[in-house]
N, C-alpha and C positions, 0 to 999 in steps of 0.2 A: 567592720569586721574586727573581732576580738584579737588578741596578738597572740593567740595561738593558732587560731586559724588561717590557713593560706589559700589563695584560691588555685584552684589545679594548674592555670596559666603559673603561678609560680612557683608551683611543686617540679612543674614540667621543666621550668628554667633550674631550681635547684639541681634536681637528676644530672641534667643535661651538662651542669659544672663538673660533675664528678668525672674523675678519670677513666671508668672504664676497663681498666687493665684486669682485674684481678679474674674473671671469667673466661676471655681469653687466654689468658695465661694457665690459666688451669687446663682451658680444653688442650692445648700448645703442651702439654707435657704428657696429658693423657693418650693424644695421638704418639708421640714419641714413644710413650714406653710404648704403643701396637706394633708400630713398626720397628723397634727395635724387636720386640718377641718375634715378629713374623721378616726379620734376618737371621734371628738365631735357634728359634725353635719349631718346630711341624704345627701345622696349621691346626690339629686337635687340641694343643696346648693355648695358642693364640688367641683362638673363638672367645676361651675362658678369660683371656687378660682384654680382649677388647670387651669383651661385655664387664668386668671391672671397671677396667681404667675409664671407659664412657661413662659409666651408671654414677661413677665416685667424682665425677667432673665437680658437679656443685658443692659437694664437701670439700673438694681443694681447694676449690674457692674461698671458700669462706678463710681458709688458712693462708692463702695467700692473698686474701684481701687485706689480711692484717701486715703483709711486708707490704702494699702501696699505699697504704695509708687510708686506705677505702672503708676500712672493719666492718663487716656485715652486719656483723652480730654487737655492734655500739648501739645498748640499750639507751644512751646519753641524746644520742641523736633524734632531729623529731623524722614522726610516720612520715610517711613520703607515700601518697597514692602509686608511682610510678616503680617504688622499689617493689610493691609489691605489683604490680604489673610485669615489670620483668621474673618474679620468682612464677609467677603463672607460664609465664615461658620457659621458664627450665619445667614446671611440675610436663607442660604440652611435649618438653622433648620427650622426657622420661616414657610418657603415655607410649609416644610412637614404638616402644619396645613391643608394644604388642601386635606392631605390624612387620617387626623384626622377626619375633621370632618363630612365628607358621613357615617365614619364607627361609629361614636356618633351618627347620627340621628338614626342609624339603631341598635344600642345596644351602651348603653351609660358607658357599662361599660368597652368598650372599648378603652375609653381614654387615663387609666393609660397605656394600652397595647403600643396604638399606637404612643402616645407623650413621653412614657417612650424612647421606643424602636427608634425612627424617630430623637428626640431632640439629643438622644445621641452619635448620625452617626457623629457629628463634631466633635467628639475627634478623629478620622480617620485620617484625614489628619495633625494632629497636631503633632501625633509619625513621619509623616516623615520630619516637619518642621522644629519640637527640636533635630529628630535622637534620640531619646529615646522612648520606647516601651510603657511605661504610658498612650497614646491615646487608641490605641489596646485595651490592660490591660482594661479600661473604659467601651470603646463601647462593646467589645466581654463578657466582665462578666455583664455588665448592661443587653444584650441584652439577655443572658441565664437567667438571674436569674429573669427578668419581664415576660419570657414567661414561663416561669418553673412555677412563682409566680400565674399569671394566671390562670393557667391551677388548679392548687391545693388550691387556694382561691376565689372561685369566687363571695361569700358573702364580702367578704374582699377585694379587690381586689385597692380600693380605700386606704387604710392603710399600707397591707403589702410593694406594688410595691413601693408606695412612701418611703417606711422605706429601702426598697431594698436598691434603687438608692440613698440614706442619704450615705448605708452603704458605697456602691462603690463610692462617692463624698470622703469622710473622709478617705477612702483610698490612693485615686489618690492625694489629697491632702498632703497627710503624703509623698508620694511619690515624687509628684512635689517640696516640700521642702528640700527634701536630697537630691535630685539630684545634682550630680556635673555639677557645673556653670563654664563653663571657664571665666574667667575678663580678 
């Protein structure tokens, strides 16, 4: 094999070096600003900042990849099959807006439900990319603890769900950090 060429076995192993932070982190503030709007202002103004601050996740990203040292957008760097595997993941979250938003027209308190639960399906395929269980871990406790949250807050539903999803961000974080890195 030529020396630009890698075999996926080692794209997979590259990927899987990289830190991870900077996606998290972006969702980690996205929810933040939800939940701070839905402490401080009526849920007609909210709707409008959750459907931002989610939809803008991946462009934060990209801006805070460049504070961990990740840079998305490092033309320098070679193609990675896997990076672009995961940008299919985010394009798959985005998609789910469209099962978001029938179920907003029809009860708008629905949102935290559906974009909680929908956005957070891309940490799925990301435990079998890195082979570490941290994706699962994400999607499987986000998606319990926004339908759970739901169900038991429904005046709230705007606050708690987003303080949820903070909590399981800040985890999966701590996690994605200790993980052993092969170099």
């Amino acid at each position: 094999m030529s020396g630009n060429q890698r075999t996926l076995e080692e794209q997979k192993e590259e990927f899987k070096s990289n830190k991870l932070l900077a996606s998290p982190i972006a969702g980690l503030i996205a929810w933040l600003i939800v939940a701070i709007s839905g402490i401080f202002f009526p849920d007609n103004i909210t709707v409008w900042v959750l459907f931002i601050a989610t939809g803008s996740i991946v462009y934060l990203s990209m801006g805070v990849s460049k504070l961990t040292g990740e840079d998305y957008l490092d033309k320098r760097k070679p193609k990675n099959t896997f990076d672009n595997l995961f940008f299919l993941t985010v394009a798959q979250a985005i998609l789910v807006y469209s099962i978001a938003i029938p179920f907003f027209i029809v009860d708008y308190t629905s949102l935290p439900l559906t974009v909680g639960i929908l956005t957070g399906l891309m940490w799925v395929p990301l435990t079998w990319i890195i082979d570490h269980w941290v994706g699962l871990f994400h999607s499987i406790v986000r998606t319990i603890l926004v339908l759970i949250l739901w169900y038991l807050f429904p005046s709230d539903r705007f606050v708690v769900i987003p303080i949820a999803i903070i909590i399981v961000y800040i985890v999966s974080i701590i996690i994605l950090k200790n993980r052993k890195i092969k170099t």
